[in-house]
N, C-alpha and C positions, 0 to 999 in steps of 0.2 A: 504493500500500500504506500500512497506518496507522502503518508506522514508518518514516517517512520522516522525521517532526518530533521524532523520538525519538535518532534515532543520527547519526552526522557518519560523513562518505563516509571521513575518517581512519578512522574503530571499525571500519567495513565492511572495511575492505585488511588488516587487521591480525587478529590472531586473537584472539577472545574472551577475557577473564579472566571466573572465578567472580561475582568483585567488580560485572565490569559488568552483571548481573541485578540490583544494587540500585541503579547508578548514574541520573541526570539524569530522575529523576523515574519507573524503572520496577519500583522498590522493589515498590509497591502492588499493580501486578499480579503479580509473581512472588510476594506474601504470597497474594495470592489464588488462582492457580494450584497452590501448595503447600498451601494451606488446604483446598481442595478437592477434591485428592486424597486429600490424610489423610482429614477426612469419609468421604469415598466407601470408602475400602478398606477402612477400620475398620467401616463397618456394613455390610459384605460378609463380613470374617471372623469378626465377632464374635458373627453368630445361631447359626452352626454349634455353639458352643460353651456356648452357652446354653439350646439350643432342650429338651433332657433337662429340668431346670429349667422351663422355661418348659411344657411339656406336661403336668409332673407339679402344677403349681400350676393350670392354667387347663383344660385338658384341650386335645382335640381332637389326638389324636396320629394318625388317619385322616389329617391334612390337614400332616402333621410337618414336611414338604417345599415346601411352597405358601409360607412368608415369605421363604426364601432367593429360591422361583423368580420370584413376583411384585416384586422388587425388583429382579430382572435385567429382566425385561419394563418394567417402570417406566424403570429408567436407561436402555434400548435409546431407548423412544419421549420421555422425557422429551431425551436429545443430538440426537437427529432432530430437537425441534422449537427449538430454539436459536434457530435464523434467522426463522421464524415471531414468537415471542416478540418476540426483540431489533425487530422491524421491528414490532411492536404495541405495545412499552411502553420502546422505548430501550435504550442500556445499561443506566445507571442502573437503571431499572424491570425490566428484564429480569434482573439481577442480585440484586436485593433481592426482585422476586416470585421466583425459584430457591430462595433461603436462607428466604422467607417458605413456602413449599409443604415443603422438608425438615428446616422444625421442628417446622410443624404434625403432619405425619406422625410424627415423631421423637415429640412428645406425645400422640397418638395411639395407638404401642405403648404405652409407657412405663404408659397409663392403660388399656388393653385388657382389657375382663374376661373374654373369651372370644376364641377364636381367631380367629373370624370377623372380629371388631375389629382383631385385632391384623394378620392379611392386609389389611385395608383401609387400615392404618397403611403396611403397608411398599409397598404398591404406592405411596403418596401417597410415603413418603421416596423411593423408586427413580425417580419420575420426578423429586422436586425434585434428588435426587442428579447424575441424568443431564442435568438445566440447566446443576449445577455443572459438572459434568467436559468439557461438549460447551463451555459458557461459558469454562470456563477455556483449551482447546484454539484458542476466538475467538481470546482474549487474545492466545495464543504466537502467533497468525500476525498480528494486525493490529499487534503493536504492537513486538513484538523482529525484528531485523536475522536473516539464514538463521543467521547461524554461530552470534548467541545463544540461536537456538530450539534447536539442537542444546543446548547449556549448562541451558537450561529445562528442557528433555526430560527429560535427563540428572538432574537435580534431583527430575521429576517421579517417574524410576524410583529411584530412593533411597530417597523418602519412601513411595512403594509397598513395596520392601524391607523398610525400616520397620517400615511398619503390617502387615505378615505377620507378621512377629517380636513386634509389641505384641499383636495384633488376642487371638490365642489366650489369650494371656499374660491380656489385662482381661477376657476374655470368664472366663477360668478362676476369676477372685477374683471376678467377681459370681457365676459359679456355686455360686460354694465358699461364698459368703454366704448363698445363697438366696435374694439381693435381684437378680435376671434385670432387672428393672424400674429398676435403677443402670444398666445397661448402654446403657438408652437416655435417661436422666434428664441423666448427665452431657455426653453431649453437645448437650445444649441452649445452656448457657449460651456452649458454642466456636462453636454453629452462628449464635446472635445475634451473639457479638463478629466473627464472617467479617460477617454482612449489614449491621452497622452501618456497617464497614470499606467495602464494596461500595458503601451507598448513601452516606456521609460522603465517599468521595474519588475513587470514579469520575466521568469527565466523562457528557456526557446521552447522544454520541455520537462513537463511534472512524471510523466512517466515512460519508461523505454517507447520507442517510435517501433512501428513496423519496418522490416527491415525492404531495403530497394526492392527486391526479387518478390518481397509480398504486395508491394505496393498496388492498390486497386481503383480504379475508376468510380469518379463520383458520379451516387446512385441517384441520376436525375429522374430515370425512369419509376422508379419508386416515390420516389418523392412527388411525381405528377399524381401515380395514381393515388397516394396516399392524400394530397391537396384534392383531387376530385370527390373521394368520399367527405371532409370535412365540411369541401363546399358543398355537398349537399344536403350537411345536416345542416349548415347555417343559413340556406336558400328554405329550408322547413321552415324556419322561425316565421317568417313574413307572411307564408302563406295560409287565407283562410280556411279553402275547403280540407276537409279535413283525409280525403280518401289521397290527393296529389302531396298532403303535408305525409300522412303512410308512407306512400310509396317513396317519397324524399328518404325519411329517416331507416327504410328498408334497404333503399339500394345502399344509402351510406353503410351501413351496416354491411353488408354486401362488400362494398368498394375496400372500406378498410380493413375485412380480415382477411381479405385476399393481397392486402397492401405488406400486412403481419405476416402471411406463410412467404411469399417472396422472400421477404426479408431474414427469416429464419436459415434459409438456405446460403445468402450472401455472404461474401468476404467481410465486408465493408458493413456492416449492422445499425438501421437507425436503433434500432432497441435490441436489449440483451436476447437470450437465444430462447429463455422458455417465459419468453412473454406473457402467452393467452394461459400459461399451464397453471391447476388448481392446484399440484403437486411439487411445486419450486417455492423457496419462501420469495422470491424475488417478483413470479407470476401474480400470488397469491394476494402481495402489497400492493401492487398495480392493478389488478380487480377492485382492489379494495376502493383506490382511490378515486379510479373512475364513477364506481357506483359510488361514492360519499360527497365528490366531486356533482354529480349529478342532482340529491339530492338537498346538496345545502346551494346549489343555484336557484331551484324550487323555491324555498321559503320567500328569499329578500325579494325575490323577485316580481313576484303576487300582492307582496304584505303591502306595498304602497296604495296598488288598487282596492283592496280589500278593505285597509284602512279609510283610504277616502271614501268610498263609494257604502261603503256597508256602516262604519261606524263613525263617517262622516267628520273626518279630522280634518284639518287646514292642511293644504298642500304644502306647508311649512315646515312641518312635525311629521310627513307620512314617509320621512327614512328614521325616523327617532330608532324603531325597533330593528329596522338595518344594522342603522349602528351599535343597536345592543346586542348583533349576534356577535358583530366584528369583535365588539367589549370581551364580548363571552370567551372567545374565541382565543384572543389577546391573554385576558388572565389566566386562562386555563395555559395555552403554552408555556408562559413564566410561574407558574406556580409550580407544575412538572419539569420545567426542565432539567431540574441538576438531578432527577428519580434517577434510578437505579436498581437493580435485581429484582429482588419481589415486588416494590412501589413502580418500578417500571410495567410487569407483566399486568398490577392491580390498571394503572395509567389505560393500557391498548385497551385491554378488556371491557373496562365502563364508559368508552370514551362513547364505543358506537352505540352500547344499549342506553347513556344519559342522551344522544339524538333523536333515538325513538322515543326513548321517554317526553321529551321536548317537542318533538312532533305531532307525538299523541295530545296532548295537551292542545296542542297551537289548531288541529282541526277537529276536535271536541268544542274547543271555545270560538273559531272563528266566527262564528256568527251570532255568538252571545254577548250580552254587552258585561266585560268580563276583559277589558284593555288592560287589566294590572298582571289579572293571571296568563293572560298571552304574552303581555311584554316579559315578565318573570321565564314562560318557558322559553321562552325565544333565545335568554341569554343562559338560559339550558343547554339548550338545541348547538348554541354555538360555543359553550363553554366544554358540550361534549367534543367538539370538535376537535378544539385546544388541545386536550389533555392527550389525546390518543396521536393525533397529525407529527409531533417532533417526532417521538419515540419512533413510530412508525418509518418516514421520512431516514432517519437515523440507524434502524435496524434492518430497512432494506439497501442503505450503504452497506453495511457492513456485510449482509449476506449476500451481497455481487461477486459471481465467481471472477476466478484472477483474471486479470488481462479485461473485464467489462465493465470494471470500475466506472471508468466515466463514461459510459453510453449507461448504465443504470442508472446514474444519478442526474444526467441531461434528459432521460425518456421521462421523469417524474411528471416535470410542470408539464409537459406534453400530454402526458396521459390525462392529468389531473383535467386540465383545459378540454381535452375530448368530452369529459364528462362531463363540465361544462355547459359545452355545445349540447350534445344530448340531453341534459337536463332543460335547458334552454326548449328547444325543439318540442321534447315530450310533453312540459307545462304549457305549453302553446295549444298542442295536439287535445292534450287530455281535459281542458278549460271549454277548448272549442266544443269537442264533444258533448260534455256536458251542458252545454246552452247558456255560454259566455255572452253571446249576441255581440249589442254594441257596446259591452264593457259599462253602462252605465247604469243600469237599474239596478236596484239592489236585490230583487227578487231571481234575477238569472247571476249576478257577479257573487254572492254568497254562496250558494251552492256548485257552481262551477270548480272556486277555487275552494271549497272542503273538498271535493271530488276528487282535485288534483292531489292535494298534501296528503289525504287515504292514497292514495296510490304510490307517494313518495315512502311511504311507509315500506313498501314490498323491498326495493333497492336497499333499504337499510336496514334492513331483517335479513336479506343476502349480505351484505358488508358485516353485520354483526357473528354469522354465522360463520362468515370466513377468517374474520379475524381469530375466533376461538379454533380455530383449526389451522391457523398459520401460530397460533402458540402453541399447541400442541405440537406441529411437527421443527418447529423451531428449540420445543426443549426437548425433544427426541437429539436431534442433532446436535 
């Protein structure tokens, strides 16, 4: 492993300090691990709130939806190809071409004179985004000790925290200017000082390189068909009828396991080798996170319309409980992260039965006037989250077999983002079905959206049942 020249077998027996993420030289990559999250979350939440602004200057509001959703397809395929990347241009170069792909992008909206431009921009930031984030994820597994990645982690969901709390906040003052185009201008000049940092002080390589004679050709063709399945689960979101939004999230389903077996067979690997497998602890973490990934998109997702529309709150207050899962979310990582041995196993364990717990709750009371006991489970719901996502995160570093170290820890955010999209797509699917209509009467948006969050339920009664079977064959081994 790459942190082996990094930590003394004292650091390992002993429990992490905060402190030791900057200590004996691993400063640089936790600035970069932290740098690259901020980036990434802030031009995630920041289009949402600009985008009014942005339609009303440039046009194209048919397509209103398309920069958010092509930046999530971008970060998906841009973490998937991490390992590709790193094994074509190094660290170093793998790093510096990331920050070089999500400035040009970044410059790109910023100068966008029409929409068309400006989707072409954010797909170009979304996959240099998703370099960073899947690059930064290398980082935490090759180069920090288990107990420090927990402490990373742990850092990493803070500065996500964060940038939820800021993201609305800077997106509202370029609104409020009318200059949409600050929104993306200013992060230029952080997006150079991260790649200066990258290419000025990372080494060329964290771990042995393939040697000439192995060397393989980048997997473009995989990576088309794996971008064709995403886009077709984030072409579902938009769509009403609900038999074409099916067949959307079928073929995807479709596109991308046949994206998976290619890949299994390849030299060159976007993701480790027994991806889909129930019987790898590596497969098993990656199930997990898709399916948890899917159903904490559900919740926040809904709860705005739900909240408005059913229990009639000012459109002020209708992310309050958003940001109480984020809360949940947040304390629960810092509160677990320095666990260990049994407080770790107790950590995975309850994490995913306190989200059903939290769920159960949240669509028993959605439609009761009962805002104390939802907002309470909600930061249930997300404080299961917390406890169980480090540990997890951190025990499937460690169980990556030798030599897929960083394609396991770059395929994470990737996976996690699939489900995601999925989550995204299915709550669309599942709302419509139940007789969402026009999202405004309270008598079709109430039961719509209990409909959905009972059905979120199934995915995390699977995540739950897998996790007690990736601990079991985890303390087998």
């Amino acid at each position: 492993m790459g942190d082996q020249g990094l930590v003394s077998n004292a650091e390992r027996k002993s429990e992490a300090a905060w402190a030791d993420l900057f200590r004996d030289g691993r400063g640089i990559y936790s600035i970069l691990v932290i740098m690259g999250v901020a980036l990434h979350a802030l031009q995630i939440l920041i289009i949402a709130i600009v985008m009014p602004t942005v339609v009303a200057d440039i046009g194209g509001a048919d397509y209103y939806t398309w920069p958010a959703m092509l930046y999530t397809i971008g970060s998906i395929i841009g973490a998937a190809s991490v390992g590709p990347v790193w094994n074509l241009l190094g660290v170093k170069g793998g790093y510096g071409g990331s920050a070089f792909a999500f400035v040009i992008g970044t410059i790109v909206c910023a100068l966008a004179p029409d929409m068309m431009t400006l989707n072409i921009g954010r797909g170009m930031q979304g996959f240099g985004s998703g370099l960073v984030i899947g690059g930064g994820m290398a980082l935490v597994s090759l180069v920090f000790s288990e107990r420090l990645r927990k402490r990373i982690l742990a850092a990493y969901q803070g500065v996500w925290m964060i940038a939820q709390l800021l993201g609305p906040a800077v997106g509202g003052v370029f609104a409020q200017l009318g200059w949409w185009r600050g929104s993306f201008w200013t992060m230029v000049p952080i997006i150079l000082i991260f790649a200066f940092i990258a290419v000025r002080y990372l080494p060329e390589q964290l771990v042995k390189e393939r040697k000439k004679e192995e060397k393989v050709s980048f997997p473009f063709f995989r990576l088309l068909i794996l971008t064709s399945g995403v886009f077709c689960i984030a072409l579902a979101g938009p769509v009403d009828n609900p038999t074409a939004r099916s067949a959307l999230i079928v073929s995807s389903i479709i596109i991308i396991w046949f994206a998976f077996k290619l890949d299994e067979k390849a030299k060159n690997r976007l993701y480790p080798k027994r991806a889909l497998s129930l019987f790898s602890p590596v497969g098993l973490a990656l199930w997990i996170m898709l399916l948890v990934g899917m159903v904490h998109t559900t919740v926040p997702l809904l709860i705005p319309l739900l909240l408005q529309v059913v229990h009639g709150v000012e459109p002020l207050f209708v992310s309050f409980v958003s940001l109480v899962i984020s809360l949940g979310w947040t304390i629960g990582t810092f509160a677990v992260s320095g666990w260990t041995g049994k407080k770790e196993t107790i950590a995975l364990g309850s994490g995913p039965l306190l989200m059903m717990v939290g769920l159960f709750v949240i669509t028993v009371t959605a439609q009761l006037p009962m805002l104390i006991t939802l907002t309470i489970a909600a930061g249930l719901f997300g404080f299961g989250v917390g406890i169980h996502n480090v540990h997890l995160l951190s025990r499937t570093m460690a169980a990556a077999e030798k030599g897929e170290e960083r394609i396991t820890a770059s395929s994470m955010p990737s996976i996690r983002s699939l489900g995601t999209a999925f989550g995204a797509a299915m709550a669309g699917l599942l709302t419509r079905f139940a007789g969402l209509g026009t999202a405004t009467k309270i008598e079709e948006v109430g039961p719509a959206i209990t409909f959905s969050y009972g059905c979120g339920l199934i995915p995390i009664f699977f995540a739950t049942g897998l996790m007690f079977w990736l601990l079991h064959i985890t303390k087998k081994t």
